[in-house]
N, C-alpha and C positions, 0 to 999 in steps of 0.2 A: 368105179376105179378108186383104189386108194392110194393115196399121194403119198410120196415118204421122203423124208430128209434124212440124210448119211451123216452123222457127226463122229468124225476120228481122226487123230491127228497123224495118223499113216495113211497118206494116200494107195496105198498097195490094197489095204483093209480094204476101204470104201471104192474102189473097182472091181473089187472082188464080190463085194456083198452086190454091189450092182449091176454084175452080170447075172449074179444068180439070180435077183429080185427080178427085174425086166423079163425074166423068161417066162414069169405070171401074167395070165391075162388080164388079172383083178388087179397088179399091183405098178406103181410106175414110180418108178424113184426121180425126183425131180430137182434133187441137188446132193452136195457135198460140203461139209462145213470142219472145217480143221480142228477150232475151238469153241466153247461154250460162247463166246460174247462174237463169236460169226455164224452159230446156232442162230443165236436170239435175231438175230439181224434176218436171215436167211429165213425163220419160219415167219419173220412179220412181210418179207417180200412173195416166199412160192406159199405160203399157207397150207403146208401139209397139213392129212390126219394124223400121222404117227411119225414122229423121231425116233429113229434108232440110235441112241446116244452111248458114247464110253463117256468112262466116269475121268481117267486122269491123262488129263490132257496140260499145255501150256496155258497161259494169259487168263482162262478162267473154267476150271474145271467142269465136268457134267454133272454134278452134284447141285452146284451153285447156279448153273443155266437151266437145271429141270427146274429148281425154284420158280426162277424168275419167268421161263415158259407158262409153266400150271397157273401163277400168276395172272401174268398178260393176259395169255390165248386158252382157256377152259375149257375150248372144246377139242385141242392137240392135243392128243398121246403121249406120252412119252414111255418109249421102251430102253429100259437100258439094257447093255450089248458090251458084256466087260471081259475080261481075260485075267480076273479076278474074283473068287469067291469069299472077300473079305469081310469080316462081321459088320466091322463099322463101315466099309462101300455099301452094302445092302440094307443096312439101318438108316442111313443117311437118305440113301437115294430113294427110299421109300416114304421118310419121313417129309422128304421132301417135294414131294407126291406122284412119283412114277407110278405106272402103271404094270411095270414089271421090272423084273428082272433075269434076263438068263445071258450065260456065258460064250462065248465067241466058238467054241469047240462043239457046241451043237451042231447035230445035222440038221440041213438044208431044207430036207422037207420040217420038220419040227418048227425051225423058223418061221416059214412060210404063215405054217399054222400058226403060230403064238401072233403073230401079225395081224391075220385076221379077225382073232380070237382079240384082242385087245381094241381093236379099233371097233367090236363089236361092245366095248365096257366091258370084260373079263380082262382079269387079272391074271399075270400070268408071271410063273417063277421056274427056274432051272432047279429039278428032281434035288431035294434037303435044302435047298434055301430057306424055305417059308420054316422049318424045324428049326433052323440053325436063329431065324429071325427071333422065332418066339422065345427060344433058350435063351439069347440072348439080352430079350427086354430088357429085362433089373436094372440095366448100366443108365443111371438117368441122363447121363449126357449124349445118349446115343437112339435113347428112344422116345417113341410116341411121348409125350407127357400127359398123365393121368386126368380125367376131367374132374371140377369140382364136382365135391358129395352131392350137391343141387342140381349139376346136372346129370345125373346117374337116379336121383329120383325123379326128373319131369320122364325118364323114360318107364312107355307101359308096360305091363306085364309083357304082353305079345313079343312086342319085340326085343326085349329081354330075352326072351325065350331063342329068336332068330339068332340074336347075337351071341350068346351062350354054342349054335350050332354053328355060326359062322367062324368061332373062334375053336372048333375041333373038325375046321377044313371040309362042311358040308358044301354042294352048291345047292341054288336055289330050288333044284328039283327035289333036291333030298330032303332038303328043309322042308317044303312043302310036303313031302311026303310022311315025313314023322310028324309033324302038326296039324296035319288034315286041313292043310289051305292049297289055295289054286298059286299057282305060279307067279302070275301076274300078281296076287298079294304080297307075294312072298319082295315082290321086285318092290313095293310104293312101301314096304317096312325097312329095306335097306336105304330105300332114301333119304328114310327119316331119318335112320339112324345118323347117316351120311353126314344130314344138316344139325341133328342135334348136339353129334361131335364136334361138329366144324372140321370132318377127316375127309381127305379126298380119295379115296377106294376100297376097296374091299380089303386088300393085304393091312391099311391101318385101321380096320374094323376089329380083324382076327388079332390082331397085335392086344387093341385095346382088353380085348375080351380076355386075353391070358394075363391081364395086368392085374384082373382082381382074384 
């Protein structure tokens, strides 16, 4: 079963999403939360897997509460769930280490799916987000920040090579497929990458990768 927190400050939204989610067998929504700082409160009491968070809320935005969630609790989700495809909402909330992003206009099944798909460690973005992400790197105040030159060479050849396909939108089967590795390699090269960037998922792997 996966647990989910509702954060949005229209109570109409979060009935909504929750009648739909509860009609999953896998899925069980386990609260509602208005603001980012009744977020934070609410995943340290029900301890969901996954938040499905909007970005602009009162008292303390969803931008600022994914921080402080990915922070805390490492092994929470965070999905963000906006009515907005704004460069800088999507730079932010990624930089800030969601795990996705898609728009509230999505269907239902789609959701479902992006749901599970994240709480399984997949990333998951609403169709031209991730294009619109990477177009818009350049802007230093809004994106990833570049690693030092030092850390760009402790990385090996190999997964240089992964990151190079992670950052032209391969998953890990394709990668593995064009490099002649098993899958599960393909999975312990993104980790490393993971820890030698200090980034928290796949969408700031690809980010970084179109940075050079």
């Amino acid at each position: 079963m996966i647990g989910l927190l509702l954060v949005d400050d229209q109570s109409l939204i979060c009935q909504g999403l929750a009648a739909i989610l509860d009609r999953e067998d896998d899925l069980q929504v386990l609260g509602c939360a208005e603001n980012g700082r009744a977020a934070i409160s609410q995943v340290e009491s029900l301890q969901p897997d996954v938040v499905l968070m909007d970005i602009r809320m009162p008292i303390m935005t969803g931008i600022e509460a994914t921080r402080l969630i990915v922070d805390r609790f490492p092994t929470v989700k965070v999905l963000v769930l906006s009515t907005f495809d704004d460069d800088r909402d999507i730079a932010l909330s990624m930089r800030a280490g969601a795990n996705g992003y898609l728009l509230k206009d999505m269907p239902a099944p789609e959701l479902v799916g992006a749901i599970r798909l994240v709480h399984r460690g997949y990333t998951q973005m609403a169709p031209g987000l991730m294009e619109k992400l990477v177009t818009n790197v350049a802007d230093p105040a809004d994106s990833i920040p570049p690693a030092e030159p030092a850390a760009l060479k402790q990385i090996p050849a190999r997964e240089r090579d992964v990151l190079r396909l992670i950052g032209q939108g391969c998953t890990n089967r394709q990668i593995a497929t064009q490099l002649n590795l098993a899958e599960g390699t393909v999975k312990t090269y993104v980790t490393h990458l993971l820890n030698r960037l200090a980034l928290s998922n796949r969408s700031q792997l690809a980010i970084f990768a179109n940075s050079f």
